[in-house]
DRENFIGU-710063 format. One record per residue: residue number from 1; z negated, x negated, y negated of N, C-alpha, C in turn. Coordinates in Angstrom, 1 decimal. Layout:
<sites>
   nr      nz      nx      ny     caz     cax     cay      cz      cx      cy
  NUM       Z       X       Y       Z       X       Y       Z       X       Y
...
</sites>
This chain:
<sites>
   nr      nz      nx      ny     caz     cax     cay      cz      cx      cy
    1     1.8     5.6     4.8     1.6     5.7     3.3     2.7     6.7     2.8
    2     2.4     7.3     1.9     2.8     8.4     1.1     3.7     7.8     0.0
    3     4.3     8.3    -0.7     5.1     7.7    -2.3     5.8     9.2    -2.4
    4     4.9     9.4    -3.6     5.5    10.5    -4.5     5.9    10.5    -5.7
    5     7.3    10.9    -6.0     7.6    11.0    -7.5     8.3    12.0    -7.5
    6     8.3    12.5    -8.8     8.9    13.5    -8.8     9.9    14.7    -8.2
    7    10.6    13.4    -7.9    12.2    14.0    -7.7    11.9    14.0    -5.7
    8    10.6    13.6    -5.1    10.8    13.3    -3.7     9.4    12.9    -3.0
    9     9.1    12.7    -2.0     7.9    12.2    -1.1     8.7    11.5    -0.3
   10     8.3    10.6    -0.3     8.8     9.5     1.2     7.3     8.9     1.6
   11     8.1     9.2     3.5     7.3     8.4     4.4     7.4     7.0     4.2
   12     6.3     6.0     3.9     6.6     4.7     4.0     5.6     4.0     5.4
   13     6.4     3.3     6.0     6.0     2.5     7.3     6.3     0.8     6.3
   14     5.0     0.2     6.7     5.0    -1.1     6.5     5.5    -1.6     7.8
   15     5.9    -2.9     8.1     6.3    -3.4     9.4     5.8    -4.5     9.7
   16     6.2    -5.2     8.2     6.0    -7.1     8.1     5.6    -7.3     6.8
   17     4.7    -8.1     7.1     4.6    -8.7     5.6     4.1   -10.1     5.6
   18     4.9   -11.2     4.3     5.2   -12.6     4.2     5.0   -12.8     2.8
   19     5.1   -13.9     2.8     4.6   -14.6     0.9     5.8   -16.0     1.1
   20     6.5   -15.4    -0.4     7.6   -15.9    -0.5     7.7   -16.3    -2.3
   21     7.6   -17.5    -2.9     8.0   -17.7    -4.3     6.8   -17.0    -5.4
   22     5.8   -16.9    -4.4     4.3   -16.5    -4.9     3.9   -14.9    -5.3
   23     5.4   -14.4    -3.9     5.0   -13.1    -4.5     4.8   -12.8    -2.7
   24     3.6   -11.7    -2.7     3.6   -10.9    -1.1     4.6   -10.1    -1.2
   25     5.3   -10.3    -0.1     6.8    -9.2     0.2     6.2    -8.3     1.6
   26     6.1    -7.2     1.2     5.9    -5.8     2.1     7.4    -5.1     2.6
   27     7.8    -5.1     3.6     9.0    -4.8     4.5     8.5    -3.7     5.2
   28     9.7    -2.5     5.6     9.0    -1.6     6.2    10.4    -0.5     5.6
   29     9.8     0.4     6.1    10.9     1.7     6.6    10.4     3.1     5.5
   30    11.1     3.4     4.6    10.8     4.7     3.7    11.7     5.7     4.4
   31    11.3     6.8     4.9    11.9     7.9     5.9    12.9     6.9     6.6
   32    13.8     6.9     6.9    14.8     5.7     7.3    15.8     5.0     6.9
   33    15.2     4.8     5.8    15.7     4.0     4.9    15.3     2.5     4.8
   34    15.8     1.2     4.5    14.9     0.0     5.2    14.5     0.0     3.7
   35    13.4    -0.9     3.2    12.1    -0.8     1.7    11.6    -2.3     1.8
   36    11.6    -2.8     0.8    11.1    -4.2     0.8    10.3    -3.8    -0.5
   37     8.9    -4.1    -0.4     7.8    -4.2    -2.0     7.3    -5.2    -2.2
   38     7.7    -5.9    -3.7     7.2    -7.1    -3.7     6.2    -6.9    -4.9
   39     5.6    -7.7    -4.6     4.0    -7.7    -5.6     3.6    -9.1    -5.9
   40     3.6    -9.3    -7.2     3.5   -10.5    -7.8     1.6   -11.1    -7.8
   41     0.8   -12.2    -8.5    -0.2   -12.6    -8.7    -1.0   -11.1    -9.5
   42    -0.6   -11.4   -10.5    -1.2   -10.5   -11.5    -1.0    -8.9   -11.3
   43    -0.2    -8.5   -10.4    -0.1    -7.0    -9.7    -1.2    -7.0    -8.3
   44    -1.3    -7.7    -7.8    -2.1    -8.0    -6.5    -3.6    -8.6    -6.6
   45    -3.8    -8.7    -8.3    -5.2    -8.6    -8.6    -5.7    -7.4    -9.3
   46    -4.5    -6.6    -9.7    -4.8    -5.5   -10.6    -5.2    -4.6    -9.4
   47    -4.7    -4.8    -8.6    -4.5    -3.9    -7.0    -5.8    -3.6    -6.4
   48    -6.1    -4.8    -6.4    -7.7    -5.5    -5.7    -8.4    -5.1    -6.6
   49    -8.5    -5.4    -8.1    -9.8    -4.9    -8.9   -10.0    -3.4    -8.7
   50    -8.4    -2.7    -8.7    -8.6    -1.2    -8.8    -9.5    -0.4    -7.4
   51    -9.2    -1.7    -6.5    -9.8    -1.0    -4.6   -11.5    -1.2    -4.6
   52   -11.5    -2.4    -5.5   -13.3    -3.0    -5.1   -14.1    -2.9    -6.5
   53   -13.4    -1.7    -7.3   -14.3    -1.0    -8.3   -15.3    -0.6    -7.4
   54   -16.5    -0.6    -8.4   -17.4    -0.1    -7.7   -17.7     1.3    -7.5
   55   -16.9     1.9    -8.3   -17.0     3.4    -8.1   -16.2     4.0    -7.1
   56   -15.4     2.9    -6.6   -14.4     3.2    -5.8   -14.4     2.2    -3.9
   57   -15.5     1.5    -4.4   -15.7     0.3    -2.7   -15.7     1.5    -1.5
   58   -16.6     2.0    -1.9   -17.2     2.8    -0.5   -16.1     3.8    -0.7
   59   -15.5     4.5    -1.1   -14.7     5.6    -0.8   -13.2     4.5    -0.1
   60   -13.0     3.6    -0.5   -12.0     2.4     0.1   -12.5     2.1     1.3
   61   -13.6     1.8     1.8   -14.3     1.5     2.8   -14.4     2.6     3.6
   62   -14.4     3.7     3.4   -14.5     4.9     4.4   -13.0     5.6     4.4
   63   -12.3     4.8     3.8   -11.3     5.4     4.1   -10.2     4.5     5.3
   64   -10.7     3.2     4.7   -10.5     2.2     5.9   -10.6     2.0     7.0
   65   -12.1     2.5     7.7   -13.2     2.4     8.8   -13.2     3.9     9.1
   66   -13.0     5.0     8.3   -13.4     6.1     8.8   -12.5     7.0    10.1
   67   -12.5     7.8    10.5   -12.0     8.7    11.3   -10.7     9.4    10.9
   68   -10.0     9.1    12.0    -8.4     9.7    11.8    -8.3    11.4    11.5
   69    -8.1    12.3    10.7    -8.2    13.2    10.4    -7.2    14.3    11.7
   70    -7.9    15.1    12.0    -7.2    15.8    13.3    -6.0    16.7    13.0
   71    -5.2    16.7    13.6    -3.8    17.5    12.8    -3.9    19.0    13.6
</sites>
């Protein structure tokens, strides 16, 4: 995964991920730096409606299932 802001791009590596106090906690490595992302109920449906729009399923879906892009 990618994260760009302004000031930088970092590589993010997920590692582990657990549900803690009803939030999903994402752990993982930003260039090498250690990153913990926590995402609440109401972030993690906004998440989901934004992936399984319908304008948006199949381009989610092919991007999921589809072929590793050759470097």
């Amino acid at each position: 995964m990618l994260v760009k802001t302004p000031a930088i791009k970092l590589g993010v590596e997920i590692r582990e991920s657990k549900t803690e106090d009803g939030k999903l906690i994402l752990s993982g490595v930003a260039n090498a730096m250690p990153c913990t992302v926590e995402m609440s109920g109401p972030e993690l449906r906004r998440l989901a409606a934004m992936l399984l729009h319908p304008k948006r399923i199949f381009k989610t879906a092919a991007i999921i299932f589809g072929k590793k892009p050759e470097e």
